[in-house]
RODO-2510 file (C-alpha; in nm, 4 decimals, decimal comma):
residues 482
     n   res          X          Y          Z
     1     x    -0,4384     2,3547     1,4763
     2     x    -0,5809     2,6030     1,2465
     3     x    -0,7966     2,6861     0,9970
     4     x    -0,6380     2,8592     0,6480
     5     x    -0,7926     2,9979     0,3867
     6     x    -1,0272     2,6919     0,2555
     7     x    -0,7526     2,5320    -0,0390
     8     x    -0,4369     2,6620     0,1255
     9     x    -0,3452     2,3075     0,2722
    10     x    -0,4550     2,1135    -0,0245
    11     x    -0,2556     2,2552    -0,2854
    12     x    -0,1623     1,9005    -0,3564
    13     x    -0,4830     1,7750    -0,3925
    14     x    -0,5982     2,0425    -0,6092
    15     x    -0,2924     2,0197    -0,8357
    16     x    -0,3657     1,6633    -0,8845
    17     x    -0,7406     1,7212    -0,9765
    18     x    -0,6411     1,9602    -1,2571
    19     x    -0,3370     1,8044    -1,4303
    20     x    -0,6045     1,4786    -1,4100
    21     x    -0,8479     1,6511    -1,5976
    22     x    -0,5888     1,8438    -1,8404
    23     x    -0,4348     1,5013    -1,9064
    24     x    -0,7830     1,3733    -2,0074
    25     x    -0,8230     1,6263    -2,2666
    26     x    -0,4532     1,6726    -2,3964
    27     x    -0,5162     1,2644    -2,4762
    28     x    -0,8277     1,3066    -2,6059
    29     x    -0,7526     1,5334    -2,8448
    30     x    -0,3914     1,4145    -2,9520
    31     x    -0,3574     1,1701    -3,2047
    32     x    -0,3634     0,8019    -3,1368
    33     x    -0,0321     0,7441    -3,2266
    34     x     0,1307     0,9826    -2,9384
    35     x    -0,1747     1,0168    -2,6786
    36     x    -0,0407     0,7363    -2,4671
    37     x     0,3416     0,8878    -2,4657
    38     x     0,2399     1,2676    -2,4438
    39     x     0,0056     1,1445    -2,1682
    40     x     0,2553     0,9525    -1,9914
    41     x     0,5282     1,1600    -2,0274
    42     x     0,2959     1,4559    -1,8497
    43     x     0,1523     1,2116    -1,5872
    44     x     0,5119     1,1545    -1,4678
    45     x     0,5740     1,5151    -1,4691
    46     x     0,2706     1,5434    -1,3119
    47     x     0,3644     1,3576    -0,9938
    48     x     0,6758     1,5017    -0,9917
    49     x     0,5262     1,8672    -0,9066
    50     x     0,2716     1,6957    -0,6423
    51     x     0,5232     1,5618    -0,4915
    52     x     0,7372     1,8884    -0,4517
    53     x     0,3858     2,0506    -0,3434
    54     x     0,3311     1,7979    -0,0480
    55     x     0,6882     1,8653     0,0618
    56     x     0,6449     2,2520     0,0564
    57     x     0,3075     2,2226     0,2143
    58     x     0,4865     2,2810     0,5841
    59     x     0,5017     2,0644     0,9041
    60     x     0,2286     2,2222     1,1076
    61     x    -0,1090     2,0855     1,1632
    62     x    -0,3958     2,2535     0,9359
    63     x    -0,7092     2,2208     0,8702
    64     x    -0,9752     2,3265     0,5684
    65     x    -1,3064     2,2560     0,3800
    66     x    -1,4735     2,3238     0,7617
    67     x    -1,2691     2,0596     0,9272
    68     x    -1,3037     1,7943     0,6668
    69     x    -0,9317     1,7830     0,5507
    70     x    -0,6257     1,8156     0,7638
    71     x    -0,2757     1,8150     0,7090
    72     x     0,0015     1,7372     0,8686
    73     x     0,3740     1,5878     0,9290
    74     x     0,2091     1,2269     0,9367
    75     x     0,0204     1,3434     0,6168
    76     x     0,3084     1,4469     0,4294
    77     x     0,4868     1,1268     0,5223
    78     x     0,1941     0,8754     0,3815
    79     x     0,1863     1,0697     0,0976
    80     x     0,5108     1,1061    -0,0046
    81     x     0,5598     0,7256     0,0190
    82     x     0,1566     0,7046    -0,1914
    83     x     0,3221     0,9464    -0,4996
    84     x     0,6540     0,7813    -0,5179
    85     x     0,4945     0,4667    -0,5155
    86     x     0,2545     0,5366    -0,8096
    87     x     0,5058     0,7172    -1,0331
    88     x     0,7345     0,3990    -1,0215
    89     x     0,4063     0,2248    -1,0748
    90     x     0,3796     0,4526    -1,4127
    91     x     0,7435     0,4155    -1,5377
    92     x     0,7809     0,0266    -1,4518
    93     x     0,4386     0,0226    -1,6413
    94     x     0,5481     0,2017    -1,9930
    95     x     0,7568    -0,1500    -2,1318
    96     x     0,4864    -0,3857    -2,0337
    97     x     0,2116    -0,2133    -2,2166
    98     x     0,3623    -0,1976    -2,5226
    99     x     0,4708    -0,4963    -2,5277
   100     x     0,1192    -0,6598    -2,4534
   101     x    -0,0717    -0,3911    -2,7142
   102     x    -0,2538    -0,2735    -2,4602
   103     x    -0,0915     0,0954    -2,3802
   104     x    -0,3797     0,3341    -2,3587
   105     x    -0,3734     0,7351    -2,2452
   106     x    -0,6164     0,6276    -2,0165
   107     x    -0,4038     0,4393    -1,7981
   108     x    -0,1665     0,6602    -1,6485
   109     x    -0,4670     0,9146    -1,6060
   110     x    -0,6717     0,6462    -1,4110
   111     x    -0,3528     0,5708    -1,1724
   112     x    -0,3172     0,9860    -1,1611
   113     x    -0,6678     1,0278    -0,9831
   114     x    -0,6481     0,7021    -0,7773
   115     x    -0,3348     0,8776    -0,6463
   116     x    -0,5670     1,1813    -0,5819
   117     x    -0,8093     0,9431    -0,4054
   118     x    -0,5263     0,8132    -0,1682
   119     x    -0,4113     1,1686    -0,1182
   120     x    -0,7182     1,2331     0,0094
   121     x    -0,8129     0,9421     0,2127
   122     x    -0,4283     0,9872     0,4062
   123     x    -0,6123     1,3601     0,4982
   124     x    -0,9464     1,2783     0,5400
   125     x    -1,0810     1,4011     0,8682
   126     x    -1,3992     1,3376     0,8800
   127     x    -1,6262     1,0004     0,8049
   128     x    -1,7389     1,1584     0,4854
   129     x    -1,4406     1,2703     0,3448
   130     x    -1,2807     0,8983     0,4159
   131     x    -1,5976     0,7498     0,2336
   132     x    -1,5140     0,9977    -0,1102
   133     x    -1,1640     0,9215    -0,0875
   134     x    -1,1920     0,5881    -0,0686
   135     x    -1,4184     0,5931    -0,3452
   136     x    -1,2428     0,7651    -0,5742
   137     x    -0,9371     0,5563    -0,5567
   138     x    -1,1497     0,2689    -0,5755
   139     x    -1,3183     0,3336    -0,8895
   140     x    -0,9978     0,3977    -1,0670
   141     x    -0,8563     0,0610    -0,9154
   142     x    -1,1363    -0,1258    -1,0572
   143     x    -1,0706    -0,0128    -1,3834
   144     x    -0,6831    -0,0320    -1,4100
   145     x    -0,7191    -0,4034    -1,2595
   146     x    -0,9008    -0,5010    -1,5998
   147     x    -0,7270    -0,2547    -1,8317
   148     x    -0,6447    -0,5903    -2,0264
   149     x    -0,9569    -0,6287    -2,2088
   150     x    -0,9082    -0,9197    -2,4113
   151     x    -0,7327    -1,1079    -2,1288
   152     x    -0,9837    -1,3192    -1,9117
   153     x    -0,7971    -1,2877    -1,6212
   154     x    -0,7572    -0,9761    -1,5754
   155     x    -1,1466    -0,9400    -1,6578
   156     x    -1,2083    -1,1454    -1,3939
   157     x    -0,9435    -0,9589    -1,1624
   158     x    -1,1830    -0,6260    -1,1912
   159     x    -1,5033    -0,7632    -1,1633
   160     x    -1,4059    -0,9742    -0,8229
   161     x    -1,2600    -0,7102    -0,7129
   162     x    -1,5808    -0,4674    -0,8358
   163     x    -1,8401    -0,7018    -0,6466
   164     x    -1,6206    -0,7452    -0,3225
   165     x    -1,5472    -0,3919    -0,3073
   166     x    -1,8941    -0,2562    -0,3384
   167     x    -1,9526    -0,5337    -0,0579
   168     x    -1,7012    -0,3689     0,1550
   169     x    -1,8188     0,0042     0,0893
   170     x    -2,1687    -0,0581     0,2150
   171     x    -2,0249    -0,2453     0,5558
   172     x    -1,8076     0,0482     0,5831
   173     x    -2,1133     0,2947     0,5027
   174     x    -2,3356     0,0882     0,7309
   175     x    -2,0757     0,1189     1,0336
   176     x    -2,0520     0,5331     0,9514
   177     x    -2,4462     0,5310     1,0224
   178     x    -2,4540     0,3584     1,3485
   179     x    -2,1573     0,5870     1,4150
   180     x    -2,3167     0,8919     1,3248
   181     x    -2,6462     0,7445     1,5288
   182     x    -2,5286     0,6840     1,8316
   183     x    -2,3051     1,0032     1,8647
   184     x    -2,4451     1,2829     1,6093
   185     x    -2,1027     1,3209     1,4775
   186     x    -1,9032     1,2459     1,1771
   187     x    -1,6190     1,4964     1,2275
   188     x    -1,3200     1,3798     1,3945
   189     x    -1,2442     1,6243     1,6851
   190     x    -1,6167     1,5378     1,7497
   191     x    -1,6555     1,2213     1,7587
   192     x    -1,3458     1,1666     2,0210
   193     x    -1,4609     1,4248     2,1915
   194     x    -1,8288     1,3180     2,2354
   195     x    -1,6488     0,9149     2,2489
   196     x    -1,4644     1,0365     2,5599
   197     x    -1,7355     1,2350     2,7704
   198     x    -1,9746     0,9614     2,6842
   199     x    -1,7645     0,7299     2,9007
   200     x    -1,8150     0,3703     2,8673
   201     x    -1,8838     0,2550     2,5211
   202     x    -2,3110     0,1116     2,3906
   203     x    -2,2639    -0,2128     2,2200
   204     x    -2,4430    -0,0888     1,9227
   205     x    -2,1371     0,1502     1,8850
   206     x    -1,9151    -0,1349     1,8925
   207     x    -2,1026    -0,2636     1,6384
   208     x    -2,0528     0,0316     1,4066
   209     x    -1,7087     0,0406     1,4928
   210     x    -1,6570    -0,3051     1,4064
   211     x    -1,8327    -0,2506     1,0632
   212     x    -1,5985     0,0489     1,0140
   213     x    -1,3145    -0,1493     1,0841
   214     x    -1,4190    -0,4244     0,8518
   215     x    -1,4702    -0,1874     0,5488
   216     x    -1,0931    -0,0636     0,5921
   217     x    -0,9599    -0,3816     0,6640
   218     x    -1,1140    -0,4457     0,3281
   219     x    -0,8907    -0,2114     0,1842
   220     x    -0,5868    -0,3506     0,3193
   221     x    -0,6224    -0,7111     0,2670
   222     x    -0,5929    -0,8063     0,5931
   223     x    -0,7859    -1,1374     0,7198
   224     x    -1,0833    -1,2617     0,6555
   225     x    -1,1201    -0,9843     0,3872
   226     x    -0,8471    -1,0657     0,1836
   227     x    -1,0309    -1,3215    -0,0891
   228     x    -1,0331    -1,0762    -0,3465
   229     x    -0,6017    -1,0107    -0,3087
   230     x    -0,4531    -1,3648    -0,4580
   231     x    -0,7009    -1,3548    -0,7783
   232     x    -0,6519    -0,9583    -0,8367
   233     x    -0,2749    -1,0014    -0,8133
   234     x    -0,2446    -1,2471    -1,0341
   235     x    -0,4809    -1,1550    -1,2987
   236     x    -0,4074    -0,7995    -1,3373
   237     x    -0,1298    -0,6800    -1,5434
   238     x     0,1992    -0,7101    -1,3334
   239     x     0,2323    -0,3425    -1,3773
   240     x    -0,0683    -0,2832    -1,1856
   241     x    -0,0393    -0,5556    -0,9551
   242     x     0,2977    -0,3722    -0,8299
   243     x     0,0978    -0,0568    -0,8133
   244     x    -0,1633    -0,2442    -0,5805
   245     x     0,0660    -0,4062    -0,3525
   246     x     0,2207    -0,0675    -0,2718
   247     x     0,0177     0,2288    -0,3014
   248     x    -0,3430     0,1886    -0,1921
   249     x    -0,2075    -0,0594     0,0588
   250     x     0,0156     0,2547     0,2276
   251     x    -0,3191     0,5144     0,1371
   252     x    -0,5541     0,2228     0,3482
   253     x    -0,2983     0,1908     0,6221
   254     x    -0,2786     0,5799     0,6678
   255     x    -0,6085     0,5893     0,6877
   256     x    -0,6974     0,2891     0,9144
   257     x    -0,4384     0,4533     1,1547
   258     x    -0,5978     0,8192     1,1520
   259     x    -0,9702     0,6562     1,2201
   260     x    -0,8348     0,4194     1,5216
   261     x    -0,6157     0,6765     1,6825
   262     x    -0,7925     0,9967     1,6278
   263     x    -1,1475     0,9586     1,6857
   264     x    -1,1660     0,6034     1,7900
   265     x    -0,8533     0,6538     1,9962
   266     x    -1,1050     0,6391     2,3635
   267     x    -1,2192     0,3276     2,2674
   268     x    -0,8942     0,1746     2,2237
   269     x    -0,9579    -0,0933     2,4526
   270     x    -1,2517    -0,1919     2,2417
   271     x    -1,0819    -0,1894     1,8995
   272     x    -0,7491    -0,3434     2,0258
   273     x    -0,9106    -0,7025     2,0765
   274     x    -1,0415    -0,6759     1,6786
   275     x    -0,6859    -0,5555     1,5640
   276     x    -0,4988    -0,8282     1,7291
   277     x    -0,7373    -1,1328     1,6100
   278     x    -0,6859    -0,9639     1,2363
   279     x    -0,3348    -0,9551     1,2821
   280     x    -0,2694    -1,3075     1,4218
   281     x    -0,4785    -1,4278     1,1005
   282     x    -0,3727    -1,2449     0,8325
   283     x     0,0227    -1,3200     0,9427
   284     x    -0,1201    -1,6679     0,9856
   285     x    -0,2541    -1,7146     0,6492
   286     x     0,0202    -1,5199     0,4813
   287     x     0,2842    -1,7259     0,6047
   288     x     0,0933    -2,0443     0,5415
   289     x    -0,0846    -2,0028     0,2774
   290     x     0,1783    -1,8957     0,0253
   291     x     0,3972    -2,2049     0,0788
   292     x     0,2349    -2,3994    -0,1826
   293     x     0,1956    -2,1338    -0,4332
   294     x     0,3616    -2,1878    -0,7940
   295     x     0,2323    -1,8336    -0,9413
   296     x     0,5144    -1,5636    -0,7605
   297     x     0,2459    -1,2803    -0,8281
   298     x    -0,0053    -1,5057    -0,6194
   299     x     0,3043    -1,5464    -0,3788
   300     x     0,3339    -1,2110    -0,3378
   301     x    -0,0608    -1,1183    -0,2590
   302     x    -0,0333    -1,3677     0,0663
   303     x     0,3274    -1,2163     0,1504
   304     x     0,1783    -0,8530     0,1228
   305     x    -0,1689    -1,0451     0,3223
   306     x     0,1066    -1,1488     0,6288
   307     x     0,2998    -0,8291     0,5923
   308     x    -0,0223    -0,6558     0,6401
   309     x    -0,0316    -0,8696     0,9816
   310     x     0,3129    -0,7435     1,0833
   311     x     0,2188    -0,3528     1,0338
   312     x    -0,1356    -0,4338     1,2306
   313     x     0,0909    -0,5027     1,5241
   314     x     0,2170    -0,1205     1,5950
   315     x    -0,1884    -0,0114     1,5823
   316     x    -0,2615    -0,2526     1,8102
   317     x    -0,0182    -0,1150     2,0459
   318     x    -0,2084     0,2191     2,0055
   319     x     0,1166     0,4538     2,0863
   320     x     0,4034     0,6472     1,9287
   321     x     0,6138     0,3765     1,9068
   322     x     0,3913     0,1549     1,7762
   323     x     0,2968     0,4287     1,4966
   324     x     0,6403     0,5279     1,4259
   325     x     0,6785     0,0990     1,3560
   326     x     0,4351     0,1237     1,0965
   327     x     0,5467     0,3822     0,9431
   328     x     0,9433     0,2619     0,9135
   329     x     0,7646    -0,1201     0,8136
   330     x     0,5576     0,0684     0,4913
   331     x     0,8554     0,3281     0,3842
   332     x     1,0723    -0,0042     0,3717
   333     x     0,7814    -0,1958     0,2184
   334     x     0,7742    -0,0014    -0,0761
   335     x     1,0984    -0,0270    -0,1692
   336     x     1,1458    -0,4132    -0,0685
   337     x     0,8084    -0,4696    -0,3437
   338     x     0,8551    -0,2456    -0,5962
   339     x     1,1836    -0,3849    -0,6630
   340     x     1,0540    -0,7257    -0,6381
   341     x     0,7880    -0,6514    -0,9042
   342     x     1,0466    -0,4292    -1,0910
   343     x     1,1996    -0,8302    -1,1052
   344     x     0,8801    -1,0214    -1,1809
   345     x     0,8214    -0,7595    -1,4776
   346     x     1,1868    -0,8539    -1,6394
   347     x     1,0811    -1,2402    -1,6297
   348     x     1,0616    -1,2960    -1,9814
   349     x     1,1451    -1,6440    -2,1753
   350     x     1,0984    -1,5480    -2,6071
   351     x     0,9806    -1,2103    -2,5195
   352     x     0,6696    -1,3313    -2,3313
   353     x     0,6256    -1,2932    -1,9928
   354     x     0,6572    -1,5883    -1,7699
   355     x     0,4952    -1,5476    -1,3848
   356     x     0,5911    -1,9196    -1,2919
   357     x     0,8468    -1,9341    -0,9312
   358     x     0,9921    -2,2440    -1,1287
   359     x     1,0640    -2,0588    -1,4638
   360     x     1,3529    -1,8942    -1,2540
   361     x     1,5390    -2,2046    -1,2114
   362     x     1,8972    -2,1068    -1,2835
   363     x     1,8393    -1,7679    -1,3003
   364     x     2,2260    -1,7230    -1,1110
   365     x     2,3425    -1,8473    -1,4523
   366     x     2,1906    -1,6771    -1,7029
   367     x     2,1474    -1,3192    -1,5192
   368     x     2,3240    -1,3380    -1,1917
   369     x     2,2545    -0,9496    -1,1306
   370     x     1,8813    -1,0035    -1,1228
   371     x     1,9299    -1,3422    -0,9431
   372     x     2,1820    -1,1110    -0,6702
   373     x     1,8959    -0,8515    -0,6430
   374     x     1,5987    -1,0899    -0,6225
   375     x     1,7825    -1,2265    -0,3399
   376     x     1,8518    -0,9397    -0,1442
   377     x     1,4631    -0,8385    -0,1662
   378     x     1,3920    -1,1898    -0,0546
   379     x     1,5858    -1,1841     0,2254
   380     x     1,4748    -0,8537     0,3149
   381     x     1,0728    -0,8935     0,2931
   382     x     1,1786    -1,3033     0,5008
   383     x     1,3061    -0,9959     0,8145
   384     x     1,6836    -1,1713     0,7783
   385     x     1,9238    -0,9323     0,9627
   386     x     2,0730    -0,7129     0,8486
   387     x     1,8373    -0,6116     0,5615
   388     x     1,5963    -0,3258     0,5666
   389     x     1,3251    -0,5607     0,6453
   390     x     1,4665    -0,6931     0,9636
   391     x     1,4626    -0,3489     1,0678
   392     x     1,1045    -0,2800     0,9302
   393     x     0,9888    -0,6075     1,1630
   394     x     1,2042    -0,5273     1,4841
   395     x     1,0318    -0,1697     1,5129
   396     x     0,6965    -0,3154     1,5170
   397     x     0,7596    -0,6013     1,7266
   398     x     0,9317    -0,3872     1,9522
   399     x     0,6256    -0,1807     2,0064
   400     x     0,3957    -0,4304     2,0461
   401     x     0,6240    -0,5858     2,3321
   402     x     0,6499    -0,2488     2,4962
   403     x     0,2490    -0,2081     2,4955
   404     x     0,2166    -0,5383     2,6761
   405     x     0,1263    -0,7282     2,3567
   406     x     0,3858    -0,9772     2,3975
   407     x     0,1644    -1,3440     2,2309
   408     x     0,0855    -1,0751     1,9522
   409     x     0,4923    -1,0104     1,9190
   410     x     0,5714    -1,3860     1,9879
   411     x     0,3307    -1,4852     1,7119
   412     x     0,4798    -1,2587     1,4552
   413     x     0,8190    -1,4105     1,5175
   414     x     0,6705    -1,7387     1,4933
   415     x     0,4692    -1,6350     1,1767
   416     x     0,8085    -1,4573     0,9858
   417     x     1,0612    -1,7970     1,0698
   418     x     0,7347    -1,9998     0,8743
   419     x     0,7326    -1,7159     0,6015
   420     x     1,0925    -1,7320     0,5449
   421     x     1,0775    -2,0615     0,4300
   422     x     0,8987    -1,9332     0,0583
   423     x     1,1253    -1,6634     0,0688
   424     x     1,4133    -1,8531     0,0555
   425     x     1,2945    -2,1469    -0,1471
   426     x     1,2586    -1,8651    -0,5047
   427     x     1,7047    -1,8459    -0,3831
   428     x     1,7386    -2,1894    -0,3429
   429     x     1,5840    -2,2135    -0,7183
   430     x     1,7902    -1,9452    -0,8561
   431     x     2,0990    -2,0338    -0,7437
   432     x     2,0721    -2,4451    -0,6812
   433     x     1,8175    -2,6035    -0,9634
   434     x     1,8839    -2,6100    -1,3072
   435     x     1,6756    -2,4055    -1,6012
   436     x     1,5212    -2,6266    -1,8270
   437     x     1,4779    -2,3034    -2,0896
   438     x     1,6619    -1,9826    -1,9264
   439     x     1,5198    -1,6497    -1,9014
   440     x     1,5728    -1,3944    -2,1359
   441     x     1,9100    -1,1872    -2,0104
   442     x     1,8091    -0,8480    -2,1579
   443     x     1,6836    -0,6262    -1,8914
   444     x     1,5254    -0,2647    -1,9765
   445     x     1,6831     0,0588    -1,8484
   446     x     1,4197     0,1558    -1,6611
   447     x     1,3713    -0,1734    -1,4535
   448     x     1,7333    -0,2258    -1,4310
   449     x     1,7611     0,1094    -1,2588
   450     x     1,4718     0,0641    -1,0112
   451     x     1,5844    -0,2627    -0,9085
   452     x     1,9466    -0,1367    -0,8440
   453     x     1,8377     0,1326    -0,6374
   454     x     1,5727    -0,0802    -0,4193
   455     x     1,8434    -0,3239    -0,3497
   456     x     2,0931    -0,0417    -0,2512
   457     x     1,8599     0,0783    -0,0321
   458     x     1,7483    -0,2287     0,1606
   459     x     2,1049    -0,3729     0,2151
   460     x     2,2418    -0,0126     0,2894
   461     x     1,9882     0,1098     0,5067
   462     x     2,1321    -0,0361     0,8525
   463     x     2,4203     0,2342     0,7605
   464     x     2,2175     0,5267     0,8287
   465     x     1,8754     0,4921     0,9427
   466     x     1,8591     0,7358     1,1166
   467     x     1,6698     0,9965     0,8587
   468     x     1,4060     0,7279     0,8360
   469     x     1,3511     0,6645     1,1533
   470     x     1,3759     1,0254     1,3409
   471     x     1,0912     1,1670     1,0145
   472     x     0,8357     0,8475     1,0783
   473     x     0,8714     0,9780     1,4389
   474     x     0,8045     1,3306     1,4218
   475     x     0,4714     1,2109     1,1666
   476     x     0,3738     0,9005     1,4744
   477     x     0,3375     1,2720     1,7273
   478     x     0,1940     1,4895     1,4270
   479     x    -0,0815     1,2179     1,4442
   480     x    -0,0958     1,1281     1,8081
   481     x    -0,1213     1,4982     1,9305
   482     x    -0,3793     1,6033     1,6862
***
């Protein structure tokens, strides 16, 4: 590892910070009429260029800012996935918003430094660093997930997910004390170090572990902190509902694996106990808990709560594998939701949006495209072989089995047969019961496009795999050996 000049390896970052704050002022001072597309326009452009700076950034291990930032192959992984994710988030967004009367400059600016926030977080490498991260990403997110002012919903969306997530910063804060207390470090490299010679574990670090753990579970909805998920996904606007359920959820997990395995990592036999009870509930109540659901975007908050289980399994297995499953499970993830929400954003009946599972009764009728590609992701986030998602599931599974985990695998096979059953019902309605009004058949460009790609993607991706799978490896040792 070493140490470059103090901004060399966060280029990224940086470039993100400034086109924010350019953006800011180029809406500002443009008129009313064309802030919102100049703004947009640039934002896209914006992430474009990040994204070519995070892939030119190298594959070595670096650190700056004194050891508070790092970056690395597993780095450049979560964050490619974190900026692809929130420019589709932008460009799925641009329709909607103008539509509802509520496009704003402000919006893809907001999403622009969450993304920086996320960026961040996937780097962080010390406690402090995770803490501003994860704050700056949430303060946009609270925002964006009331950006419909005049809609009571999505008021009510922000300001649950405002209270809850102050709640969860101060548990997380709390645990960084005790932390910080009981070994006089917040650095990484020091904290596993001191972890390590200290030998066995003081319960009242367990205890600050356990509040650390809590605050980042927070973050990824994963049981019993998931209350805020159902009511913020189906309140905000289903633009940034499909931004939420991709994301932050990817910046979180990056995150929650860095802490665990890097500092944390000699106390693994500590943490693993936590990890496995969170997993067993949250695929519990995602597969459960949706069945009776009639809202699809409060469908797909418990599917993303029980995929959330599924991923927890390769950090409970705490090894290569295990990382390498997580990473394979979120890269497919993406792609398997934002096409799904790329689908939920074309439901229209008169122009309005409809978010109703029923309204897309006969849907193989009036649009069989969208009814063939709303299938596909179906099948692929209900683990069916041979969609991406089987693949996504069998990597994780695998790992946990290999680590000894094998009730933890045997529940998650139990858990996806009971989730498939809601995944399949939203086919069974398309293609068996009969529309009482049909959906609108226009589709927009845009969404048309992104939903053709996803589904190329997860029913081609048993072809070749292999780019996939050998890159989330290289970034599982990038992480384990640093």
């Amino acid at each position: 590892m070493t140490d470059l000049p103090i901004w060399v390896p966060a280029v990224p970052e940086m470039f993100v910070a400034v086109a924010g704050m350019a953006l800011l002022l180029i809406g500002a001072f443009s008129r009313s009429d064309v802030a919102e597309r100049i703004v947009t326009n640039l934002t896209l452009a914006a992430m474009l260029v990040a994204l070519g700076f995070v892939l030119s950034v190298g594959g070595g291990t670096a650190t700056a800012f004194g050891g508070m930032f790092v970056t690395d192959v597993f780095a450049i992984f979560m964050k490619v996935l974190v900026v692809l994710g929130a420019l589709l988030a932008v460009l799925m967004s641009r329709e909607f918003l103008a539509h509802e009367g509520i496009g704003r400059f402000e919006y893809p600016v907001l999403i622009l430094f969450a993304t920086l926030g996320m960026m961040v977080m996937i780097s962080a490498n010390n406690l402090m660093s995770v803490y501003l991260g994860l704050e700056l990403q949430s303060l946009c997110l609270y925002v964006i997930a009331a950006f419909h002012r005049d809609s009571l919903r999505s008021s009510e969306a922000g300001l649950k997910y405002f209270v809850l997530g102050a709640l969860s910063s101060g548990m997380l804060l709390y645990g960084i004390s005790i932390v910080y207390g009981y070994t006089g470090n917040t650095g990484f490299a020091g904290l596993a170090e001191s972890l390590a010679a200290n030998g066995p574990a003081e319960i009242g670090l367990i205890v600050g572990l356990v509040f650390v753990i809590a605050g980042l579970a927070f973050k990824i909805s994963a049981v019993p902190f998931h209350m805020w998920t159902p009511d913020v996904y189906e309140g905000a606007p289903t633009p940034v509902t499909a931004f939420f359920s991709v994301a932050p959820k990817i910046a979180a997990f990056a995150l929650i694996l860095r802490v665990m395995l890097d500092p944390f990592g000699p106390l693994i036999d500590e943490w693993r106990q936590v990890i496995v009870a969170i997993a067993i509930a949250s695929m519990a109540l995602g597969a459960y808990a949706a069945i009776a659901q009639t809202n699809i975007k409060r469908l797909m908050a418990y599917s993303s709560i029980g995929h959330v289980g599924y991923a927890l399994m390769g950090l409970a297995a705490g090894t290569a594998d295990g990382v390498r499953g997580v990473l394979i499970y979120f890269a497919i993830y993406l792609v398997m939701n934002i096409g799904a929400f790329a689908c939920i954003l074309s439901m229209r009946r008169h122009g309005d949006p409809v978010e109703g599972i029923d309204d897309l009764a006969g849907l193989s009728a009036s649009n069989p495209r969208m009814a063939l590609v709303l299938t596909a992701f179906m099948f692929s986030l209900a683990g069916i072989p041979w969609f991406a998602g089987f693949f996504g599931k069998l990597y994780v599974f695998m790992a946990a089995i290999d680590a000894g985990l094998y009730v933890l695998a045997i529940f998650g096979v139990l858990a996806s047969v009971v989730a498939a059953y809601y995944y399949l019902r939203i086919v069974k309605i398309m293609y068996f019961d009969a529309a009482v009004e049909p959906l609108d058949r226009p589709t927009s460009r845009t969404l048309g496009f992104v939903m053709v790609v996803a589904a190329l993607l997860v029913t081609t991706f048993i072809v070749y795999p292999a780019p996939l799978v050998n890159r989330a490896g290289e970034a599982a040792r990038s992480l384990l050996a640093g």
